[in-house]
Jmol script that loads the backbone (N, CA, C; Angstrom):
load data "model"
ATOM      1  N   UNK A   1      15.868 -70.401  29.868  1.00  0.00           N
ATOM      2  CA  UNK A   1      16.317 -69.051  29.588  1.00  0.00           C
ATOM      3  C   UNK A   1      15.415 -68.064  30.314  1.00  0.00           C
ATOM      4  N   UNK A   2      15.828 -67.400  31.100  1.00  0.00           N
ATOM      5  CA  UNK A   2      15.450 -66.034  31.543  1.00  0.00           C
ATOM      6  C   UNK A   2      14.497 -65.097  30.317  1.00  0.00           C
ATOM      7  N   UNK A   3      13.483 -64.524  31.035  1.00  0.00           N
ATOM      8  CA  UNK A   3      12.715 -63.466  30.224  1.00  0.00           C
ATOM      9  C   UNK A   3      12.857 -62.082  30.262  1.00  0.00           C
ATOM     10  N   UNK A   4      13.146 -61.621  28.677  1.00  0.00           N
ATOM     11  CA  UNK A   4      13.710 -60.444  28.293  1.00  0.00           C
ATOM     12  C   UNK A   4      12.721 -59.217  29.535  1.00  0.00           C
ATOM     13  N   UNK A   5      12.849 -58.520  30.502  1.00  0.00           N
ATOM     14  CA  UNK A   5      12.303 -57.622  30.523  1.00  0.00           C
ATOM     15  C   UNK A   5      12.833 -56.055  29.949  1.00  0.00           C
ATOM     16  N   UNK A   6      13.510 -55.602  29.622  1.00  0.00           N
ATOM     17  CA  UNK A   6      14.045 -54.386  28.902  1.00  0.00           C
ATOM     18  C   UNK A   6      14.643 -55.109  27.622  1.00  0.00           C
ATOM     19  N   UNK A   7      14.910 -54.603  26.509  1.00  0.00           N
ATOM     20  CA  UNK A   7      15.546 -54.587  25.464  1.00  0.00           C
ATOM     21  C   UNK A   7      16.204 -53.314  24.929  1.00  0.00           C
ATOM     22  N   UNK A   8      17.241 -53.049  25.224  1.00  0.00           N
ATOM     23  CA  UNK A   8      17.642 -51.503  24.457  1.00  0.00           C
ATOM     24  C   UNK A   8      18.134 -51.545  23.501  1.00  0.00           C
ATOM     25  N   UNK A   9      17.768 -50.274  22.354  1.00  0.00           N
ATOM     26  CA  UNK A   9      18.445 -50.623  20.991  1.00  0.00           C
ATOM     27  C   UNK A   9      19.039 -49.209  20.993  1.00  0.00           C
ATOM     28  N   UNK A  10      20.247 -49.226  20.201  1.00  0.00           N
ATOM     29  CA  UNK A  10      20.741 -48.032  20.012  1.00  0.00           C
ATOM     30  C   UNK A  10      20.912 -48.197  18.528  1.00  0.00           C
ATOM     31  N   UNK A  11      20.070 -47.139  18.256  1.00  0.00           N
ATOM     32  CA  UNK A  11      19.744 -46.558  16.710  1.00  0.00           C
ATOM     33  C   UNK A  11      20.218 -46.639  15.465  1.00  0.00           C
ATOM     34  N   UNK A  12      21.068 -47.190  14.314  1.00  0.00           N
ATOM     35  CA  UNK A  12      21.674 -46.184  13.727  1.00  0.00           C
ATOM     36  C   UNK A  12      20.882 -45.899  12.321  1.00  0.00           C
ATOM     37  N   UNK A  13      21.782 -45.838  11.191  1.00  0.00           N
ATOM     38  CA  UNK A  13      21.114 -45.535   9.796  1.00  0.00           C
ATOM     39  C   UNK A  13      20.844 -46.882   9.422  1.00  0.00           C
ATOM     40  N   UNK A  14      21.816 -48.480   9.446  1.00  0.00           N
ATOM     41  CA  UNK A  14      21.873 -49.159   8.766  1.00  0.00           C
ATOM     42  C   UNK A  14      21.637 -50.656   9.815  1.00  0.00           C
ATOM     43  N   UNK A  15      22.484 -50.098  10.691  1.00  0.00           N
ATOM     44  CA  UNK A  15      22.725 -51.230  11.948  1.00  0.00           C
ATOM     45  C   UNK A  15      21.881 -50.657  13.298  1.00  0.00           C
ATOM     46  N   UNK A  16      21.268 -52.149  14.008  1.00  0.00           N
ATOM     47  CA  UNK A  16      20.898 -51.689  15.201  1.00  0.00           C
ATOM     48  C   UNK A  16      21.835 -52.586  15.986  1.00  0.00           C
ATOM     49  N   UNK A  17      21.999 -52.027  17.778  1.00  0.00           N
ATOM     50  CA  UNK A  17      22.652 -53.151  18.465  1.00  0.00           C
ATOM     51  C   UNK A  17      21.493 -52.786  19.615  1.00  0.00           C
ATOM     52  N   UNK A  18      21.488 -54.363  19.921  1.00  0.00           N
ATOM     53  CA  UNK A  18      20.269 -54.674  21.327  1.00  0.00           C
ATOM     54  C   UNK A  18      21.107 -55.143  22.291  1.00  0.00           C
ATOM     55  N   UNK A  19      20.983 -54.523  23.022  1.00  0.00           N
ATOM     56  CA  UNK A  19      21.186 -55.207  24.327  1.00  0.00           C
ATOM     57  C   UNK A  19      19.946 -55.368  25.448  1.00  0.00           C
ATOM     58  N   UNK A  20      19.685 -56.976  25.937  1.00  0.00           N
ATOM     59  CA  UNK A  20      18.352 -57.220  26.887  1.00  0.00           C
ATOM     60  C   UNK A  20      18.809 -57.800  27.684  1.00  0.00           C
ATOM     61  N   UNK A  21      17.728 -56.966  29.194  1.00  0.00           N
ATOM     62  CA  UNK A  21      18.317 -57.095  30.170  1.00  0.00           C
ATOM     63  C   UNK A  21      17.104 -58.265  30.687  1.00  0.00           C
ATOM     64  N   UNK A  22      17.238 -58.937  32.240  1.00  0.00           N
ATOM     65  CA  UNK A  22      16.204 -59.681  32.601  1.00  0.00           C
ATOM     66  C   UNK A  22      15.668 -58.950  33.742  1.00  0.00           C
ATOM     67  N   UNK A  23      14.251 -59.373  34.553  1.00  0.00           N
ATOM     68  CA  UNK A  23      14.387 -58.045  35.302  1.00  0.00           C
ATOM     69  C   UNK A  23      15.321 -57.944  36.538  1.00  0.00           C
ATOM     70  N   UNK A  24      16.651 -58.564  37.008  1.00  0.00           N
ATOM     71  CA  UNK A  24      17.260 -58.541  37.879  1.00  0.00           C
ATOM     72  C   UNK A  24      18.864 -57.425  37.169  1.00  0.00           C
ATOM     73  N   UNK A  25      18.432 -57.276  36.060  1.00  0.00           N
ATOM     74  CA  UNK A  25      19.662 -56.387  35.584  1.00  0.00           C
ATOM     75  C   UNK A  25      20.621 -57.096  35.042  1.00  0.00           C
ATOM     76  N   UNK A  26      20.246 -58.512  34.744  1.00  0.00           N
ATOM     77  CA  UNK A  26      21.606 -59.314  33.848  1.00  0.00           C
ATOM     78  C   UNK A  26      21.942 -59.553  32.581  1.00  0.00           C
ATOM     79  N   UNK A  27      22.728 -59.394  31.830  1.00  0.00           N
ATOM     80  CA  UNK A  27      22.564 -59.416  30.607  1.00  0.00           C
ATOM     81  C   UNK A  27      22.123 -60.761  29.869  1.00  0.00           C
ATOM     82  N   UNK A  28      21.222 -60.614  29.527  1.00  0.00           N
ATOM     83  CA  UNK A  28      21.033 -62.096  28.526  1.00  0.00           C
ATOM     84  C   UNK A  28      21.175 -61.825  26.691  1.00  0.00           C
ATOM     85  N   UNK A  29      21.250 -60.699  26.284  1.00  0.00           N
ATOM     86  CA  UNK A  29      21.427 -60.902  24.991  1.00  0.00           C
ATOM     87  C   UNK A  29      22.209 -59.501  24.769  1.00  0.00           C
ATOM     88  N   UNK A  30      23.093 -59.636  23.326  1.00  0.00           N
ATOM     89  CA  UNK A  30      23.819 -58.536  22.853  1.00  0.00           C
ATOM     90  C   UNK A  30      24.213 -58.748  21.593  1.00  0.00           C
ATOM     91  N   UNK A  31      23.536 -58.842  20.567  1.00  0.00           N
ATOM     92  CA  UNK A  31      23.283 -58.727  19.079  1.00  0.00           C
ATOM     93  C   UNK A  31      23.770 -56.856  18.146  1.00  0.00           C
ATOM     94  N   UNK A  32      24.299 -57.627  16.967  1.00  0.00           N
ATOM     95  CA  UNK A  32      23.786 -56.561  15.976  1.00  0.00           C
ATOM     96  C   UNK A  32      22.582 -56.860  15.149  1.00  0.00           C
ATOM     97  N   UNK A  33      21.711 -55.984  14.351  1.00  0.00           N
ATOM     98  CA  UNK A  33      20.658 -56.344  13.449  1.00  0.00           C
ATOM     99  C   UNK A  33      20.750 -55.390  12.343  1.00  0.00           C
ATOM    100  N   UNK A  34      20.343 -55.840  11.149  1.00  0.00           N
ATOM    101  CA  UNK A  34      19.782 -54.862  10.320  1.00  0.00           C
ATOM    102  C   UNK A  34      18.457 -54.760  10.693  1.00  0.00           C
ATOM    103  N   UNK A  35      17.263 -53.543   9.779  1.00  0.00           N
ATOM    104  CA  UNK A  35      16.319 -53.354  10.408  1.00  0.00           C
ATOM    105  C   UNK A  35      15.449 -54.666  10.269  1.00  0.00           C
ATOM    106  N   UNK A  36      15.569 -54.950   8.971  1.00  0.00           N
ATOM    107  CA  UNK A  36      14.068 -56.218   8.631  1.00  0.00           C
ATOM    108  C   UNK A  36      14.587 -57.291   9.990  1.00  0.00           C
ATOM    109  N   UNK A  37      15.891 -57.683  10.409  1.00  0.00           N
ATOM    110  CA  UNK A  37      15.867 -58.589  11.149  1.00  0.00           C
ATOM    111  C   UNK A  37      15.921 -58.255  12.672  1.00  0.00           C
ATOM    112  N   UNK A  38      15.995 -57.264  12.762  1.00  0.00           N
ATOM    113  CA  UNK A  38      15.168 -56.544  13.974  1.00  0.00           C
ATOM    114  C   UNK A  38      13.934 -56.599  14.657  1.00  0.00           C
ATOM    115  N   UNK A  39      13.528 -56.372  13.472  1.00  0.00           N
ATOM    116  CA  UNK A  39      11.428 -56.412  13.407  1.00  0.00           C
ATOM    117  C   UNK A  39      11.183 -57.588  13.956  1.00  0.00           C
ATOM    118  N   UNK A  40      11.777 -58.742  13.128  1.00  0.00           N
ATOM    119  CA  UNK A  40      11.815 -60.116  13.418  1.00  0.00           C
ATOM    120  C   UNK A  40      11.899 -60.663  14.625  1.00  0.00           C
ATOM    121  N   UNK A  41      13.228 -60.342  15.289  1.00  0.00           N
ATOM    122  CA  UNK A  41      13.560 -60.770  16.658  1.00  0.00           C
ATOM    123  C   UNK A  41      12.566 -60.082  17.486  1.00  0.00           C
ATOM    124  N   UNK A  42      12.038 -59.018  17.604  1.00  0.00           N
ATOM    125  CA  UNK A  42      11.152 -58.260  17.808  1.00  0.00           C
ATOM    126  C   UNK A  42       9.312 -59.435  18.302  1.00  0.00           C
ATOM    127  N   UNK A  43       9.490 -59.692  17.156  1.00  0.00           N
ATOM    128  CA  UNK A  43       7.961 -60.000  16.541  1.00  0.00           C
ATOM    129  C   UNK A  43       8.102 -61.301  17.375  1.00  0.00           C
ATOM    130  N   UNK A  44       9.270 -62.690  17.474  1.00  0.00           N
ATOM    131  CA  UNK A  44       9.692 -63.263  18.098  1.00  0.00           C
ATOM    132  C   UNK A  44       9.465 -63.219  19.400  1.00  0.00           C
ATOM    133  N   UNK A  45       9.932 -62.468  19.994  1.00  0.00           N
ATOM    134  CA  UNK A  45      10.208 -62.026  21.802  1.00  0.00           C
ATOM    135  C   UNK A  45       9.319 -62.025  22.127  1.00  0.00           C
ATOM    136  N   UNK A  46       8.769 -62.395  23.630  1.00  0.00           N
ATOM    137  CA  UNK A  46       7.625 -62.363  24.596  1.00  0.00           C
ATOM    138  C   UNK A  46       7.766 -60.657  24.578  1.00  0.00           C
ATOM    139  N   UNK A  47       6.501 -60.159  25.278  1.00  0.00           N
ATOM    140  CA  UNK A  47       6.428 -58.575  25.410  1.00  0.00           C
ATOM    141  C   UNK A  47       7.522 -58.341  26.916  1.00  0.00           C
ATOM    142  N   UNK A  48       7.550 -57.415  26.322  1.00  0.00           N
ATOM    143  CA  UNK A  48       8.660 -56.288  27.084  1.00  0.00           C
ATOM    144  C   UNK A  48       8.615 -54.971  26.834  1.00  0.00           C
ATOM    145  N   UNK A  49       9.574 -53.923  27.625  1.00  0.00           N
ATOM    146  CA  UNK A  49       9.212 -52.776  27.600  1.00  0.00           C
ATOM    147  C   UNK A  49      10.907 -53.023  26.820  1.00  0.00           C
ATOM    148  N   UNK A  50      10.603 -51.521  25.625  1.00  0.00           N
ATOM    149  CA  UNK A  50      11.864 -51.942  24.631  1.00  0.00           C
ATOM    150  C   UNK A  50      12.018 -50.249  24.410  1.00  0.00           C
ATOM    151  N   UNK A  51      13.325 -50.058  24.969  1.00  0.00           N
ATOM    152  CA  UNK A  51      13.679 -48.527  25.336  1.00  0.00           C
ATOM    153  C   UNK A  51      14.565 -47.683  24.140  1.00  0.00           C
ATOM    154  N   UNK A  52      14.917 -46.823  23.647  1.00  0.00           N
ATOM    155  CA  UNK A  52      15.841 -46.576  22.761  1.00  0.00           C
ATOM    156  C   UNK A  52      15.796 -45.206  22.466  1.00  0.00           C
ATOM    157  N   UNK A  53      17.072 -44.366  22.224  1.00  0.00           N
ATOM    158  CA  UNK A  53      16.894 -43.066  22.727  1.00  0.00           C
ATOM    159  C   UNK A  53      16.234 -42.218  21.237  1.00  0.00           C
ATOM    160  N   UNK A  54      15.418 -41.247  21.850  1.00  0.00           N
ATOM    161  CA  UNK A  54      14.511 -40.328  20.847  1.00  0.00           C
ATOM    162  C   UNK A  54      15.644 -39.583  19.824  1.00  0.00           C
ATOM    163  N   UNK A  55      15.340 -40.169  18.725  1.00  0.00           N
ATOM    164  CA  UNK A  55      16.668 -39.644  17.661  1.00  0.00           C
ATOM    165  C   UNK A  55      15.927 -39.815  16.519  1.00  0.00           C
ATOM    166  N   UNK A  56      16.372 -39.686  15.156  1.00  0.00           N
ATOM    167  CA  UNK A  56      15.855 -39.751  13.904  1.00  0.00           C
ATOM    168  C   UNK A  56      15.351 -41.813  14.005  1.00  0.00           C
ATOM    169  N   UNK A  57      14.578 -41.909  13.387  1.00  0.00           N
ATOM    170  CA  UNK A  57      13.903 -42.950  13.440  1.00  0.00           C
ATOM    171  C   UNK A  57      13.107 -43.888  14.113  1.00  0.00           C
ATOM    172  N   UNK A  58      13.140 -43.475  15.852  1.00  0.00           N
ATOM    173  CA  UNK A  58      12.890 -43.731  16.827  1.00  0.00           C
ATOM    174  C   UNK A  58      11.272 -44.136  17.041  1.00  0.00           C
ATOM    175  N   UNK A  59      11.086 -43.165  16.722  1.00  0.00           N
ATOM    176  CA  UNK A  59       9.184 -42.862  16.277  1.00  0.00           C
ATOM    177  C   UNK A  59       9.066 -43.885  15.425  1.00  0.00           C
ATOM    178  N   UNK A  60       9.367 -44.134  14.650  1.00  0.00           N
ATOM    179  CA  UNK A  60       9.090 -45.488  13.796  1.00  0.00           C
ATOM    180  C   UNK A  60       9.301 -46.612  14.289  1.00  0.00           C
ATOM    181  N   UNK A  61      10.716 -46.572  15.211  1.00  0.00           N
ATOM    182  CA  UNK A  61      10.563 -48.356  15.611  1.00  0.00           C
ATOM    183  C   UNK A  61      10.005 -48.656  16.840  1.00  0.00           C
ATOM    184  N   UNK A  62       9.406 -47.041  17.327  1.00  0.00           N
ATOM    185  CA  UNK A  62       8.974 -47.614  18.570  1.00  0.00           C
ATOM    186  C   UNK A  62       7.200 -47.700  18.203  1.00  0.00           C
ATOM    187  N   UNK A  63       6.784 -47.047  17.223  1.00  0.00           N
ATOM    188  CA  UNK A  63       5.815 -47.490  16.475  1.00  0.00           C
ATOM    189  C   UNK A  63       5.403 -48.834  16.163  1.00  0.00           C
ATOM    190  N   UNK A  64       6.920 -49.949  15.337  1.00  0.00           N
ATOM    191  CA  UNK A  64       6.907 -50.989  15.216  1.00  0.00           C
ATOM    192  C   UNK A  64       7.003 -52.190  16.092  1.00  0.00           C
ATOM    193  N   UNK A  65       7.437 -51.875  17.742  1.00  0.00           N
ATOM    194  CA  UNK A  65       7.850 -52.173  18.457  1.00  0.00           C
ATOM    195  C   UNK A  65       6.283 -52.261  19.276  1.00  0.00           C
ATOM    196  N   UNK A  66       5.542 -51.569  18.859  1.00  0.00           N
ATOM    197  CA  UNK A  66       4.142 -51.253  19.993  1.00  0.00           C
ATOM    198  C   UNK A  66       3.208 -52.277  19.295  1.00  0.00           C
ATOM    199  N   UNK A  67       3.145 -52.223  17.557  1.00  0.00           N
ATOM    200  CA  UNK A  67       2.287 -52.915  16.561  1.00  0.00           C
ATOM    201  C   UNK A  67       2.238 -54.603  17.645  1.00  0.00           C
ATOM    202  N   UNK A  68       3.681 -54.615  17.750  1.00  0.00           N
ATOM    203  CA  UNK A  68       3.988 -56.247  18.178  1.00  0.00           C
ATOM    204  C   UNK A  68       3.572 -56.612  19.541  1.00  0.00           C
ATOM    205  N   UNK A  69       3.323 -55.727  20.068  1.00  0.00           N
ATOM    206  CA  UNK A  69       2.837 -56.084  21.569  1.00  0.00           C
ATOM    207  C   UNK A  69       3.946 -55.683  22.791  1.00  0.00           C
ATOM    208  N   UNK A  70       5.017 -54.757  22.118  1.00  0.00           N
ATOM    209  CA  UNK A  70       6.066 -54.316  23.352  1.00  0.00           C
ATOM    210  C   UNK A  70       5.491 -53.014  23.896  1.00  0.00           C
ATOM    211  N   UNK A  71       6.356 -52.637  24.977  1.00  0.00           N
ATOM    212  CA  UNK A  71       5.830 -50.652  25.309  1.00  0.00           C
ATOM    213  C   UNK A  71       6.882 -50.130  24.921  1.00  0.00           C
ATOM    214  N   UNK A  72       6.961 -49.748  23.947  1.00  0.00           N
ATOM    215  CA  UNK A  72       8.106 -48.771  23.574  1.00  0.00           C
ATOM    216  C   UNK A  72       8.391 -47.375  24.908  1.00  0.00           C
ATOM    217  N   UNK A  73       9.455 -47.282  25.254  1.00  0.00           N
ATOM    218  CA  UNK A  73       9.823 -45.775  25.963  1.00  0.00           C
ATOM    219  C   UNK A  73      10.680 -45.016  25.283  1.00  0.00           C
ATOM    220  N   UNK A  74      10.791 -43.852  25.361  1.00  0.00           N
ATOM    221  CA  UNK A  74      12.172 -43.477  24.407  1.00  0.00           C
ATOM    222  C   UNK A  74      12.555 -42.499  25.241  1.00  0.00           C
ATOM    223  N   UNK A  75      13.912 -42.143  25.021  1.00  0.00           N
ATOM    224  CA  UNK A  75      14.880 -41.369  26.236  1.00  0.00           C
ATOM    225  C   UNK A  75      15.563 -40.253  25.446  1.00  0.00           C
ATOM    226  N   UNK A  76      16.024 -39.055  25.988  1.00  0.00           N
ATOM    227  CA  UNK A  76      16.471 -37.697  25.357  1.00  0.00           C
ATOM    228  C   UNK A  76      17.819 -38.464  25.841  1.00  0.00           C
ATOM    229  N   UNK A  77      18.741 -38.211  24.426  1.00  0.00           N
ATOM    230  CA  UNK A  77      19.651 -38.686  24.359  1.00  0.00           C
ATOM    231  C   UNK A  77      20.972 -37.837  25.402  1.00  0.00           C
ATOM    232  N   UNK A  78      20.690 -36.849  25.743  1.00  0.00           N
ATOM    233  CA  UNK A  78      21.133 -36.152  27.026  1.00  0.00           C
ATOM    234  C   UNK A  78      21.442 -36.477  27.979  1.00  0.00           C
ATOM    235  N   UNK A  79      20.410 -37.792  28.728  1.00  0.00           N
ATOM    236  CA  UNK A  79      20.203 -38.545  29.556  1.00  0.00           C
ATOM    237  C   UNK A  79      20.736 -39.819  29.901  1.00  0.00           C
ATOM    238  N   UNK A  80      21.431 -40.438  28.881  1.00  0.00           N
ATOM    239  CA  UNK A  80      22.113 -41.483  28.149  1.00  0.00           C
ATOM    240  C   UNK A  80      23.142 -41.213  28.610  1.00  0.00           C
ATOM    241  N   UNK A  81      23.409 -40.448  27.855  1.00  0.00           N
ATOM    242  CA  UNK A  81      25.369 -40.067  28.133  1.00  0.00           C
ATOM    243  C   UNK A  81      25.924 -39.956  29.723  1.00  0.00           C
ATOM    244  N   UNK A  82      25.177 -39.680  30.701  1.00  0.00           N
ATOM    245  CA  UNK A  82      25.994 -40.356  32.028  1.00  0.00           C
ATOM    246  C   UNK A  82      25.840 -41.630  31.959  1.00  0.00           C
ATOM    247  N   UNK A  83      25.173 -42.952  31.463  1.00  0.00           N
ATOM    248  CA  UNK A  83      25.339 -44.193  31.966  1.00  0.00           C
ATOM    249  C   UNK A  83      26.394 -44.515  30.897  1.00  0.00           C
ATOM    250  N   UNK A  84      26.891 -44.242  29.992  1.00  0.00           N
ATOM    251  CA  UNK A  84      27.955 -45.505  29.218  1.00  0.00           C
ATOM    252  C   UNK A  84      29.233 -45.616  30.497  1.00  0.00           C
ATOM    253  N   UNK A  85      29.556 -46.324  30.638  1.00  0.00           N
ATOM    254  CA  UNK A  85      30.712 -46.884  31.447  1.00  0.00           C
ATOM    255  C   UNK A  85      31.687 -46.772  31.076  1.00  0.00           C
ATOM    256  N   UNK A  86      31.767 -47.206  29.709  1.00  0.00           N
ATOM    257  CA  UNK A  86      33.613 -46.991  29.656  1.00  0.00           C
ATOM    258  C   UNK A  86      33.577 -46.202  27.919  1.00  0.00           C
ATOM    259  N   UNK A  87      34.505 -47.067  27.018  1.00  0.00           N
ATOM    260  CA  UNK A  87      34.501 -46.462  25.780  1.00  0.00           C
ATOM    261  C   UNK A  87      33.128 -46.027  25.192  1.00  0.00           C
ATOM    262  N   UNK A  88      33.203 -45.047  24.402  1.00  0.00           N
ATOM    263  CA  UNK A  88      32.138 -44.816  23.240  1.00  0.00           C
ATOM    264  C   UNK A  88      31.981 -46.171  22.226  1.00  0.00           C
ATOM    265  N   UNK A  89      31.282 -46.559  22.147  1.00  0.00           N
ATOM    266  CA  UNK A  89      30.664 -47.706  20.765  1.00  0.00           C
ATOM    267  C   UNK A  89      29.298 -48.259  21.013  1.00  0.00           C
ATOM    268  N   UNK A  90      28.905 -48.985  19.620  1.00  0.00           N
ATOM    269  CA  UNK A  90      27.132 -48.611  19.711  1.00  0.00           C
ATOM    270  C   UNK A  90      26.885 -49.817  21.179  1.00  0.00           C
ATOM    271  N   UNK A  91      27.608 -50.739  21.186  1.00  0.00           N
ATOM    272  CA  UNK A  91      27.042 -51.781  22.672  1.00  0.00           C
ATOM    273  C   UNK A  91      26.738 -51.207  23.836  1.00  0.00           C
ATOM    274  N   UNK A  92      28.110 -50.555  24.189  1.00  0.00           N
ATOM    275  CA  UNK A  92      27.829 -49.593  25.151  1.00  0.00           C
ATOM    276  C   UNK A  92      26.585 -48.704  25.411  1.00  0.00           C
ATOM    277  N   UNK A  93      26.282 -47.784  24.347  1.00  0.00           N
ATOM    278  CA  UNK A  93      25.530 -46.901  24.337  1.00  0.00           C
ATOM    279  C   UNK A  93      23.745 -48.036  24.472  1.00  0.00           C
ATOM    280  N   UNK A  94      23.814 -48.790  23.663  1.00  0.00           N
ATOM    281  CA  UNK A  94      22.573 -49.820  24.168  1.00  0.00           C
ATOM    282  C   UNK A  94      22.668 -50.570  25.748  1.00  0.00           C
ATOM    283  N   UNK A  95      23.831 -50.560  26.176  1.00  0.00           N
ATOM    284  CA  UNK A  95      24.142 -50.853  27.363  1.00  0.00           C
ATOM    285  C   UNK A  95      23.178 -49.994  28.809  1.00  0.00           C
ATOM    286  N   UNK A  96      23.643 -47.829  28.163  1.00  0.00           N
ATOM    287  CA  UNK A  96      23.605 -47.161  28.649  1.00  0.00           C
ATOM    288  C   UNK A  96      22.017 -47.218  29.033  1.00  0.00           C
ATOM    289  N   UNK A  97      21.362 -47.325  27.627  1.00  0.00           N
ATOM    290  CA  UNK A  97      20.332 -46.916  27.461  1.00  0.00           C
ATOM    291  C   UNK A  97      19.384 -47.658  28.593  1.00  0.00           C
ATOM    292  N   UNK A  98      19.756 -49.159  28.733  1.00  0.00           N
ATOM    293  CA  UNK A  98      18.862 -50.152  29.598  1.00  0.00           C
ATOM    294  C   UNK A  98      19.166 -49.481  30.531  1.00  0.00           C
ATOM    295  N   UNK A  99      20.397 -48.881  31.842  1.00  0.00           N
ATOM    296  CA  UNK A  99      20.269 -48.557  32.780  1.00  0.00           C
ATOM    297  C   UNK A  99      19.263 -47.324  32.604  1.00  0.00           C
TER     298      UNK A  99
END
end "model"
wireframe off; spacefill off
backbone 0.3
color backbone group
């Protein structure tokens, strides 16, 4: 298996969705999580830089995300919205976020 270099999560209240890229831009993973099993897969993963856009909670998981040995980046969600490709839904938008 290929090594995660990006992981993007797109945010929400209850659910996260990841999408990780390798560093040639291919997709190797596309999950939903709640948070505790987030942390997990997280805590799991070799280090990577793990991106996700600056919104309510963000600061916290990229907090939790740093504890574990990743680099958290976080993105103005402004910036996002030209990469989704096609429909609105949370994959996409974790899609967006890795480009």
């Amino acid at each position: 298996m290929n090594k995660v270099a990006i992981a993007a999560i797109d945010l929400g209240k209850h659910s996260f969705h990841l999408h990780a890229q390798d560093d040639r831009g291919h997709e190797l993973c596309r999950k939903k999580f709640n948070r505790v099993s987030l942390i997990r897969y997280l805590a799991n993963l070799e280090s990577c830089t793990v991106v996700m856009e600056a919104r309510g909670g963000a600061h916290f998981m990229a907090q939790e995300a740093a504890k574990l040995g990743h680099t958290p980046k976080l993105i103005a969600p402004h910036l996002v919205r030209p990469y989704v490709k096609s429909n609105k839904n949370d994959f996409a938008d974790a899609e967006a976020i890795c480009e």
